[in-house]
Jmol script that loads the backbone (N, CA, C; Angstrom):
load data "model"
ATOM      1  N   UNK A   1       0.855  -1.166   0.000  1.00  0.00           N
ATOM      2  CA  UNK A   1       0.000   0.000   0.000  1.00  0.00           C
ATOM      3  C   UNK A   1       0.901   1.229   0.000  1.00  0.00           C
ATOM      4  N   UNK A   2       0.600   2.143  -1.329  1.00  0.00           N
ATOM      5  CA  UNK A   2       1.692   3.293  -0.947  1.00  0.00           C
ATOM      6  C   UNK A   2       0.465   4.362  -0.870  1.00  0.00           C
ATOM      7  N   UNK A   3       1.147   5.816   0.189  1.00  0.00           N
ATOM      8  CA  UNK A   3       0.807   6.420   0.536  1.00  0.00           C
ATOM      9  C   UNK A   3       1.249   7.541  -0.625  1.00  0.00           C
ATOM     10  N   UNK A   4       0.140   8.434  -1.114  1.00  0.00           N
ATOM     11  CA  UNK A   4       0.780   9.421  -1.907  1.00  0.00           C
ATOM     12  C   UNK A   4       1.109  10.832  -1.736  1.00  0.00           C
ATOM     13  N   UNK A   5       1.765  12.037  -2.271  1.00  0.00           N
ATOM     14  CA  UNK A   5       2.359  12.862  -1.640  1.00  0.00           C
ATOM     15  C   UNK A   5       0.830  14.045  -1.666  1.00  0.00           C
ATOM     16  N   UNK A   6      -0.149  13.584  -2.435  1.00  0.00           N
ATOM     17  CA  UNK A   6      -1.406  14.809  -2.340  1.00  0.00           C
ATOM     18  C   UNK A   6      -1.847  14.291  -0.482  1.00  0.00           C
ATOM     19  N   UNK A   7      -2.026  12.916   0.126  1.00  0.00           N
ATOM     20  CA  UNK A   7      -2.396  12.488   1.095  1.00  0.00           C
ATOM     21  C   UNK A   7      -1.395  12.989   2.040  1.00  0.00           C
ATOM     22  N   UNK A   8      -0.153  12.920   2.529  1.00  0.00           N
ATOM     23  CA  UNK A   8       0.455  13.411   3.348  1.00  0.00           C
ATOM     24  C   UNK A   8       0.293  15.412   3.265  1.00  0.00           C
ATOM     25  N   UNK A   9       0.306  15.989   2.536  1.00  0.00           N
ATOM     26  CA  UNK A   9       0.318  17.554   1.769  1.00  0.00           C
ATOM     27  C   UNK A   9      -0.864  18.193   2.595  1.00  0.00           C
ATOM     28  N   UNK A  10      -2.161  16.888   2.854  1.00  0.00           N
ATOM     29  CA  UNK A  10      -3.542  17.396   3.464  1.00  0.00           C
ATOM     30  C   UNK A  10      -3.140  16.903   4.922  1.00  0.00           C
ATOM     31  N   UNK A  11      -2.728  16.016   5.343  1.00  0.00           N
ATOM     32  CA  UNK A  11      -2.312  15.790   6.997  1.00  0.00           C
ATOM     33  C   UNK A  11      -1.665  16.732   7.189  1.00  0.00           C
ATOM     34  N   UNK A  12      -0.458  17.328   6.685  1.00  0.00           N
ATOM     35  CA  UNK A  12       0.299  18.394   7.298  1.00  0.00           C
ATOM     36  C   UNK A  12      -0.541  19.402   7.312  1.00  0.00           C
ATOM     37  N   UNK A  13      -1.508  20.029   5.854  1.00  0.00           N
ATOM     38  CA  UNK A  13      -2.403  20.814   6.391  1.00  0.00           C
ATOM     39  C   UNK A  13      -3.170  21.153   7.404  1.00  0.00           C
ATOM     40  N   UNK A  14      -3.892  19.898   7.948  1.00  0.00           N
ATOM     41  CA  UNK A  14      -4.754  19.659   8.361  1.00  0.00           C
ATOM     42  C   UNK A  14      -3.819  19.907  10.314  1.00  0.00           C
ATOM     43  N   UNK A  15      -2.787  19.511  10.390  1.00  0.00           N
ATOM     44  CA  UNK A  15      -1.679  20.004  11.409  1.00  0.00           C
ATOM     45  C   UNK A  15      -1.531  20.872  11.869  1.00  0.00           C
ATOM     46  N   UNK A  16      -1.222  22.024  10.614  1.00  0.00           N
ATOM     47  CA  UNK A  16      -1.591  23.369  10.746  1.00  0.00           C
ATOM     48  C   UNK A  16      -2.241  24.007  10.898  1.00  0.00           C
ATOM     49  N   UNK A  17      -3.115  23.914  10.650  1.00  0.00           N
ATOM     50  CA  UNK A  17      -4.529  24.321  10.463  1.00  0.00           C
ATOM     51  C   UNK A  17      -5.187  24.491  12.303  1.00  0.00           C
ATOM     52  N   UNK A  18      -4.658  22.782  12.884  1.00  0.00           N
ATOM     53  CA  UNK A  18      -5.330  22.705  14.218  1.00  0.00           C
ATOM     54  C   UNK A  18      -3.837  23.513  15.384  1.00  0.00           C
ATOM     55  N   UNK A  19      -3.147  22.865  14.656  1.00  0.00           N
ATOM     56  CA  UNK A  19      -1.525  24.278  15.634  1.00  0.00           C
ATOM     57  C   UNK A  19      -2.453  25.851  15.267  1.00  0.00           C
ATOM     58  N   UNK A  20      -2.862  26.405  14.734  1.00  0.00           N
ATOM     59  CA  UNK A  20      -3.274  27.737  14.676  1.00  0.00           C
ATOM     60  C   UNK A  20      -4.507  27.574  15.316  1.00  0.00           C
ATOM     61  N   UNK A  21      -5.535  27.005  15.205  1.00  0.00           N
ATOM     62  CA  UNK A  21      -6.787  26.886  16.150  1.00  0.00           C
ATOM     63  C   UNK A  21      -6.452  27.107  17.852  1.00  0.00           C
ATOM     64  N   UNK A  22      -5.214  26.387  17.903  1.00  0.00           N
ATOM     65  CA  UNK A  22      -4.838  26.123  19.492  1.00  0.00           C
ATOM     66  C   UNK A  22      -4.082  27.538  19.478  1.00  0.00           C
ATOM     67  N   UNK A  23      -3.264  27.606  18.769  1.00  0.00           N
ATOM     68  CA  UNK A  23      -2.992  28.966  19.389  1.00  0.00           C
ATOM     69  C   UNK A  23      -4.048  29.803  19.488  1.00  0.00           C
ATOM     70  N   UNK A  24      -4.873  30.188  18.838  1.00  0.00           N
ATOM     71  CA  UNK A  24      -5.907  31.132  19.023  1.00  0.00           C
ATOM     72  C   UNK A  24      -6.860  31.169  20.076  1.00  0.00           C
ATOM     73  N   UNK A  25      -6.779  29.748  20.274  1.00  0.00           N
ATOM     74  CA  UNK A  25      -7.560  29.067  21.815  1.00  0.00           C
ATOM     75  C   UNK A  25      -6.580  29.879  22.852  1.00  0.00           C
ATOM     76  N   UNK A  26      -5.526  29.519  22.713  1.00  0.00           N
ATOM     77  CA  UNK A  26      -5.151  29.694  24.222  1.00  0.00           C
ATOM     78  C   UNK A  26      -4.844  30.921  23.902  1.00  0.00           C
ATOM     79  N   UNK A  27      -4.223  32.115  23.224  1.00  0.00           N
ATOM     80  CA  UNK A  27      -4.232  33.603  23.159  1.00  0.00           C
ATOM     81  C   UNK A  27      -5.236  34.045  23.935  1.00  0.00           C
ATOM     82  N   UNK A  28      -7.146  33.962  23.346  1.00  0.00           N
ATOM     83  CA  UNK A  28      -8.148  33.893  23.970  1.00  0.00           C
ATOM     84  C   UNK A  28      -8.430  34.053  25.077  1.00  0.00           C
ATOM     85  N   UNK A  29      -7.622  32.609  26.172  1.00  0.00           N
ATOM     86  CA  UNK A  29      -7.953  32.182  27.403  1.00  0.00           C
ATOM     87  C   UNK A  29      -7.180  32.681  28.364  1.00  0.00           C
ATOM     88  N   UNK A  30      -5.727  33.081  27.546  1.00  0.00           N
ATOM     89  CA  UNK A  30      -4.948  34.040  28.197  1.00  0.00           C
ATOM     90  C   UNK A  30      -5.566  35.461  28.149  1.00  0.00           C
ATOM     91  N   UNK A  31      -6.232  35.893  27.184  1.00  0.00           N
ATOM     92  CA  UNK A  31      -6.857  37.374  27.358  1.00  0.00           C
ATOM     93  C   UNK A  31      -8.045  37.506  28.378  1.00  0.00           C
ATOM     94  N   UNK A  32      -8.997  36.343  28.478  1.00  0.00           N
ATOM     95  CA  UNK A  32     -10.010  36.495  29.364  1.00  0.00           C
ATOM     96  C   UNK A  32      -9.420  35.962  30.780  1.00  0.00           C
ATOM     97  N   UNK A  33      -8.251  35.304  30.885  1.00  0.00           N
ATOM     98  CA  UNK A  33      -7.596  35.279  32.583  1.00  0.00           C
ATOM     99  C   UNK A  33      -7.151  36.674  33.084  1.00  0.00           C
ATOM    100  N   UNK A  34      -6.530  37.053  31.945  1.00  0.00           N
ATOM    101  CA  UNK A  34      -6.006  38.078  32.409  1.00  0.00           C
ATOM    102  C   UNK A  34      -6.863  39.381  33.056  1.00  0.00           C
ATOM    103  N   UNK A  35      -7.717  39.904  32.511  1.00  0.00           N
ATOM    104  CA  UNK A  35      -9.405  40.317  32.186  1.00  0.00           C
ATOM    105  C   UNK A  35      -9.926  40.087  33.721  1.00  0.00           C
ATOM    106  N   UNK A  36      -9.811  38.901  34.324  1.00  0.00           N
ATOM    107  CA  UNK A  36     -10.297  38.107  35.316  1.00  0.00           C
ATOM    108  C   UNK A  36      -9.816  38.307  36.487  1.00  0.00           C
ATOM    109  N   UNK A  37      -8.107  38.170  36.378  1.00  0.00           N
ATOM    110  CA  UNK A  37      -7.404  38.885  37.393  1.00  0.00           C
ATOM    111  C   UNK A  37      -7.015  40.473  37.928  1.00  0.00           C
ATOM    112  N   UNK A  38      -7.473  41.256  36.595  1.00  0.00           N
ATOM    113  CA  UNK A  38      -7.907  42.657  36.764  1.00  0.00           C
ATOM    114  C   UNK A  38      -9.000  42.910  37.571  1.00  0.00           C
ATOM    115  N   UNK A  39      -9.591  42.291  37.251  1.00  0.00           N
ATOM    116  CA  UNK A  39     -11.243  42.706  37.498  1.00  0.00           C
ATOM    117  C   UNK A  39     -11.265  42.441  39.339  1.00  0.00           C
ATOM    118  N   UNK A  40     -10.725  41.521  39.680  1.00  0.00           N
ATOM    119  CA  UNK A  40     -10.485  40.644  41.151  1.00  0.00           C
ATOM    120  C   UNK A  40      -9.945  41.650  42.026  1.00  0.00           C
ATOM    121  N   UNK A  41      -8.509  42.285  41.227  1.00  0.00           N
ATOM    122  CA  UNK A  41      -7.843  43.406  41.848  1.00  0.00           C
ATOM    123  C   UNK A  41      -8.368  44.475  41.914  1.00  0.00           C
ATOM    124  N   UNK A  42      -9.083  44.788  41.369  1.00  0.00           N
ATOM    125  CA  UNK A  42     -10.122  45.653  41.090  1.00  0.00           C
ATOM    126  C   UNK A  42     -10.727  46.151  42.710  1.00  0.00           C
ATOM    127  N   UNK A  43     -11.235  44.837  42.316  1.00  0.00           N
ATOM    128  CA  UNK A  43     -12.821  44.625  43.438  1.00  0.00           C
ATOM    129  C   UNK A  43     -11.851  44.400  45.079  1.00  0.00           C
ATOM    130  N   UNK A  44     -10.550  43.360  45.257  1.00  0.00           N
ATOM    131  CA  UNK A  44     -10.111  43.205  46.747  1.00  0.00           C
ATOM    132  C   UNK A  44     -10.054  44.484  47.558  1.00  0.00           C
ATOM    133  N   UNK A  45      -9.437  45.340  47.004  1.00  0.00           N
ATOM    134  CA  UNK A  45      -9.079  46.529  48.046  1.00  0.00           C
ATOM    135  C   UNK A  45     -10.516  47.590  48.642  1.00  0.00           C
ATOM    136  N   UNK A  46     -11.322  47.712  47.889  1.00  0.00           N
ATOM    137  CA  UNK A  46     -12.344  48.677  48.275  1.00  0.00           C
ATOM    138  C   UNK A  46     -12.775  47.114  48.956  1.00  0.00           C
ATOM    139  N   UNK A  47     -13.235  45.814  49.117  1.00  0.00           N
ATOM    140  CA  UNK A  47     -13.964  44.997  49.687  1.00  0.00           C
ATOM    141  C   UNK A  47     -13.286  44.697  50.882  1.00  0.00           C
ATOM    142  N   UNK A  48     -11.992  44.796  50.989  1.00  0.00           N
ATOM    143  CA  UNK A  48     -11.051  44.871  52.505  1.00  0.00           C
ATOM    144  C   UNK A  48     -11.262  46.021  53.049  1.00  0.00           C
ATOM    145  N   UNK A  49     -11.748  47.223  52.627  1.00  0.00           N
ATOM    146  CA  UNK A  49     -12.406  48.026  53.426  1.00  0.00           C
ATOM    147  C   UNK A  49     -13.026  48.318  53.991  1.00  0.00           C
ATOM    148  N   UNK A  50     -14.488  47.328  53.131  1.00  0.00           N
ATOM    149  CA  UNK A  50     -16.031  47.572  53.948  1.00  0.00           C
ATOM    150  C   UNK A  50     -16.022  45.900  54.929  1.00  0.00           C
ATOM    151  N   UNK A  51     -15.021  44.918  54.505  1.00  0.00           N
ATOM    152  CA  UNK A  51     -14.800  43.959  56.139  1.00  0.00           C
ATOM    153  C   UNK A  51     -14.022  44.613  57.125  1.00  0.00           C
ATOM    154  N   UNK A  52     -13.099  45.641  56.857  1.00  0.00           N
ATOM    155  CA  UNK A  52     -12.605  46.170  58.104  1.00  0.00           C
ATOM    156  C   UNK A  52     -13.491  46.904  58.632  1.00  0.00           C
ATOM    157  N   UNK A  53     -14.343  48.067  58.081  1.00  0.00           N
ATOM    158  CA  UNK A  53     -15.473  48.618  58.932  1.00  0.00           C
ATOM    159  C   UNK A  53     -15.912  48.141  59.785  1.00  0.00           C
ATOM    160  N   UNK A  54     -16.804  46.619  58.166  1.00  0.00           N
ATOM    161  CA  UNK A  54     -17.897  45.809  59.629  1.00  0.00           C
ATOM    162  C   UNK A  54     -17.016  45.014  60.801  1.00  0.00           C
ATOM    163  N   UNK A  55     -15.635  44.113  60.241  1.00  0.00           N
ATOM    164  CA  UNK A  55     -15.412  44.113  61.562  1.00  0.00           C
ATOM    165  C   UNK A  55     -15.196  44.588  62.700  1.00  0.00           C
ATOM    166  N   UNK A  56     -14.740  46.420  62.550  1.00  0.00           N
ATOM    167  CA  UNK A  56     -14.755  47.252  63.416  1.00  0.00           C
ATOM    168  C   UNK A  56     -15.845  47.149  64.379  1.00  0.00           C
ATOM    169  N   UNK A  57     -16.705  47.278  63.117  1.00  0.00           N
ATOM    170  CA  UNK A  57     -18.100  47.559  63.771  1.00  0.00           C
ATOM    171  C   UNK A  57     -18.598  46.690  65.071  1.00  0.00           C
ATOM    172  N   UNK A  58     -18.899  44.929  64.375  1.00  0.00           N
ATOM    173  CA  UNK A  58     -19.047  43.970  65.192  1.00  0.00           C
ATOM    174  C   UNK A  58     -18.202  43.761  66.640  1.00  0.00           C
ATOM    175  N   UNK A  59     -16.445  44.355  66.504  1.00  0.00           N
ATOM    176  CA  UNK A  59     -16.147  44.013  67.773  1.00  0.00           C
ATOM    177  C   UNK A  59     -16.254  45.000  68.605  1.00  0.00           C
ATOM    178  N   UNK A  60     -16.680  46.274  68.250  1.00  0.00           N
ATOM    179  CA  UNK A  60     -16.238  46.781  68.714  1.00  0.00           C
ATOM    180  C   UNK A  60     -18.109  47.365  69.517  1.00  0.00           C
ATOM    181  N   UNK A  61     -19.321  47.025  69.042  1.00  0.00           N
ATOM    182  CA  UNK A  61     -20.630  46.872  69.521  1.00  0.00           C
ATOM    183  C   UNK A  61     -20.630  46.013  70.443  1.00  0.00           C
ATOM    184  N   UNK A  62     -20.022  44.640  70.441  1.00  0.00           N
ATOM    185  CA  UNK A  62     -20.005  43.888  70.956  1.00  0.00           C
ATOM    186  C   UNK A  62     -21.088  42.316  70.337  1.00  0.00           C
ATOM    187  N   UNK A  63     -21.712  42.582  69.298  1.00  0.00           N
ATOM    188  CA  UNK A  63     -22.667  41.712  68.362  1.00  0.00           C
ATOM    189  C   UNK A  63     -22.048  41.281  68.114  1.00  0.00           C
ATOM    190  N   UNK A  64     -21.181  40.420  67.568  1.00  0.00           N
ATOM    191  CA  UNK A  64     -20.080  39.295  67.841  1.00  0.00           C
ATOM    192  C   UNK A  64     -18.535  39.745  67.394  1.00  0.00           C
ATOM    193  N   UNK A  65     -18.460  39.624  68.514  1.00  0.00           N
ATOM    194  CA  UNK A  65     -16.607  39.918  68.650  1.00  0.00           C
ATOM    195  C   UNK A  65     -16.004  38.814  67.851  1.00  0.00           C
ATOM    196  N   UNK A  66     -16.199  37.579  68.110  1.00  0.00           N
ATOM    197  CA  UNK A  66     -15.048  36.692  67.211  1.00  0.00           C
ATOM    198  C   UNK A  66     -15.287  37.139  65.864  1.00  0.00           C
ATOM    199  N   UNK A  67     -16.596  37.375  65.288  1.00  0.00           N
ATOM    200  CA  UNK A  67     -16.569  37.168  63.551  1.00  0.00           C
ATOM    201  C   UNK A  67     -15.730  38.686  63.475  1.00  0.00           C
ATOM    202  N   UNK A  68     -16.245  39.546  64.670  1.00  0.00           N
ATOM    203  CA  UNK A  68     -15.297  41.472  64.041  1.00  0.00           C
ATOM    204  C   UNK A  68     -13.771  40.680  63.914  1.00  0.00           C
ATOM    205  N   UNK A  69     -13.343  40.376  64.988  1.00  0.00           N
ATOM    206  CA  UNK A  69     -12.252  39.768  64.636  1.00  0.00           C
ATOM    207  C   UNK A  69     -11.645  39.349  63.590  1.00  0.00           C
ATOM    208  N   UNK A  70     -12.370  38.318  63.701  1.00  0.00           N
ATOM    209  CA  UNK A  70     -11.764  37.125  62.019  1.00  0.00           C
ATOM    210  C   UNK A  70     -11.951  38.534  61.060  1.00  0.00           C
ATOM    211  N   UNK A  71     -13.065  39.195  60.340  1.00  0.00           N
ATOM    212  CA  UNK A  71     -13.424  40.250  59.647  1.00  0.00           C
ATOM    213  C   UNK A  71     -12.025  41.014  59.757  1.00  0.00           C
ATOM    214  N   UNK A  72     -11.799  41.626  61.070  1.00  0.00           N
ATOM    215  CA  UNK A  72     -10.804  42.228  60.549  1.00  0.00           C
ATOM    216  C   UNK A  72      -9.435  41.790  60.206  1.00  0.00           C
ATOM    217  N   UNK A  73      -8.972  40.554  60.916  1.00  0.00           N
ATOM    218  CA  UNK A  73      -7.381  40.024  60.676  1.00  0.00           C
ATOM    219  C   UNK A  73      -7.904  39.535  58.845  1.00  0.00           C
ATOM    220  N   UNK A  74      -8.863  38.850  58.199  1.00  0.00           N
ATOM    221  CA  UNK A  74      -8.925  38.744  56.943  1.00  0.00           C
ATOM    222  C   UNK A  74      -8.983  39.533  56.108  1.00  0.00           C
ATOM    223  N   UNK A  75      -9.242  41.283  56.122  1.00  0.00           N
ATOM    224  CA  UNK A  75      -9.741  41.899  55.881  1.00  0.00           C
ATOM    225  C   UNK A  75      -7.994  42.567  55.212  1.00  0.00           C
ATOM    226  N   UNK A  76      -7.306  42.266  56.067  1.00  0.00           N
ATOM    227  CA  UNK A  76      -5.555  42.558  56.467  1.00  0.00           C
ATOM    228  C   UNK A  76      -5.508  42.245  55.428  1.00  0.00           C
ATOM    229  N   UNK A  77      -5.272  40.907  55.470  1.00  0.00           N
ATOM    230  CA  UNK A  77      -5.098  39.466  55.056  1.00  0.00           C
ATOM    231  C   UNK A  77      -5.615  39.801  53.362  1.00  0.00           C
ATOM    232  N   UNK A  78      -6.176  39.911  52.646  1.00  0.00           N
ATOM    233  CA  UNK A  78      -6.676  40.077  51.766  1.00  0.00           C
ATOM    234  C   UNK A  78      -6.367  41.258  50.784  1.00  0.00           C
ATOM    235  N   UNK A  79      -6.230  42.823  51.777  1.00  0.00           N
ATOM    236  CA  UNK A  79      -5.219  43.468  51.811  1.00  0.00           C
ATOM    237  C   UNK A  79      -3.798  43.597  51.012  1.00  0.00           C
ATOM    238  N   UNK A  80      -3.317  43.011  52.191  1.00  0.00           N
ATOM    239  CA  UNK A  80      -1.665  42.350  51.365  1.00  0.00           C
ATOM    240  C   UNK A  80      -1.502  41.451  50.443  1.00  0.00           C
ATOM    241  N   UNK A  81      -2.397  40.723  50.061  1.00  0.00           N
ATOM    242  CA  UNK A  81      -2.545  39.587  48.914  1.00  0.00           C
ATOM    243  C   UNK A  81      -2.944  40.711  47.888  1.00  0.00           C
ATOM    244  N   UNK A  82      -3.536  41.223  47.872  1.00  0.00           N
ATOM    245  CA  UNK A  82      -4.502  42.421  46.714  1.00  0.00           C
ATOM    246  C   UNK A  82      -2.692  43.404  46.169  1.00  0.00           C
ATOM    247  N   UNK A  83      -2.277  43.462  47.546  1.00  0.00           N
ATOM    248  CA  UNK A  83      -1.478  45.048  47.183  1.00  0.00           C
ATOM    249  C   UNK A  83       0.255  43.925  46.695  1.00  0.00           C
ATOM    250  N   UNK A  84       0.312  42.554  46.823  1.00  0.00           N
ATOM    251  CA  UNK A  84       1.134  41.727  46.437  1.00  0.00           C
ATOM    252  C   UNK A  84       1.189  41.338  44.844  1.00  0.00           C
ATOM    253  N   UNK A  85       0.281  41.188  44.769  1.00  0.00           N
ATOM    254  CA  UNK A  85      -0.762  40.777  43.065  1.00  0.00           C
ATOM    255  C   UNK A  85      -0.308  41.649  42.571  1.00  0.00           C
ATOM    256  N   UNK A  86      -0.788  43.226  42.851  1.00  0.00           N
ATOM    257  CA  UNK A  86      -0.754  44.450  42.411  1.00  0.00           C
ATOM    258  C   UNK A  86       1.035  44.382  41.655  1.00  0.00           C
ATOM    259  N   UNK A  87       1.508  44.320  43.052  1.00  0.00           N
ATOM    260  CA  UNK A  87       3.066  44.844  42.605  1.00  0.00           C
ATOM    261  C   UNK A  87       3.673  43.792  41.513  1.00  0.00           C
ATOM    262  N   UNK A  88       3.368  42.667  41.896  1.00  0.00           N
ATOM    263  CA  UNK A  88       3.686  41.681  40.934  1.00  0.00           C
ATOM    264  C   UNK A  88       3.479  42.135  39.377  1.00  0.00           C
ATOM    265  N   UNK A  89       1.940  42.413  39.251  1.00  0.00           N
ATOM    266  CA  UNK A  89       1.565  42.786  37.954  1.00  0.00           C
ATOM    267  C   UNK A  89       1.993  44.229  37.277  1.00  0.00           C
ATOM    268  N   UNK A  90       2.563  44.955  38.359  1.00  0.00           N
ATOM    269  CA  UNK A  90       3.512  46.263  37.857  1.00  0.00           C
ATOM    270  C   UNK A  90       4.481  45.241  37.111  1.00  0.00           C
ATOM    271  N   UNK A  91       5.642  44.430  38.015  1.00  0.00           N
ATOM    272  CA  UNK A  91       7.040  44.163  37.844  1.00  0.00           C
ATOM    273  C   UNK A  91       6.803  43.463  36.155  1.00  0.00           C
ATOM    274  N   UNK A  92       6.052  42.969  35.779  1.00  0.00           N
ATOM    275  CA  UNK A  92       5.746  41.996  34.866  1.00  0.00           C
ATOM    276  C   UNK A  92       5.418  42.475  33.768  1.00  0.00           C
TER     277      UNK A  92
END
end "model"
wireframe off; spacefill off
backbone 0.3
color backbone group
């Protein structure tokens, strides 16, 4: 059985064809991650603000002290992850 050179000419096409599909895939998926991780950074820092309030708030009413608590050490916490991201995505 021989294989002829029009049959191999359409596999390599057909190679190419799906190597450019994938790149375009993942270009894509890299543009909407990226998109995704903006949007996140976006939103952490003003949302570590309004848990530090309420946890202010809670421990400091006395309506539950542990959650003001947790509220506020996460609130930190979330904070420095937000303003870490941040710098990262300057350096980069």
């Amino acid at each position: 059985m021989s294989v002829s050179t029009s049959n191999l000419t359409v596999v390599a096409q057909l190679g190419v064809t799906a190597r450019s599909i994938v790149a375009a895939a993942s270009g894509f998926i890299k543009f909407v991650l990226e998109q995704v991780v903006q949007l996140l950074l976006s939103i952490a820092l003003p949302l570590s603000i309004a848990m530090l309030l309420l946890g202010i708030t809670l421990y400091f009413t006395h309506l539950n002290r542990r959650m003001g608590r947790d509220f506020i050490v996460l609130s930190i916490v979330l904070a420095l992850i937000s303003q870490f991201f941040n710098i990262e995505q300057l350096i980069a």
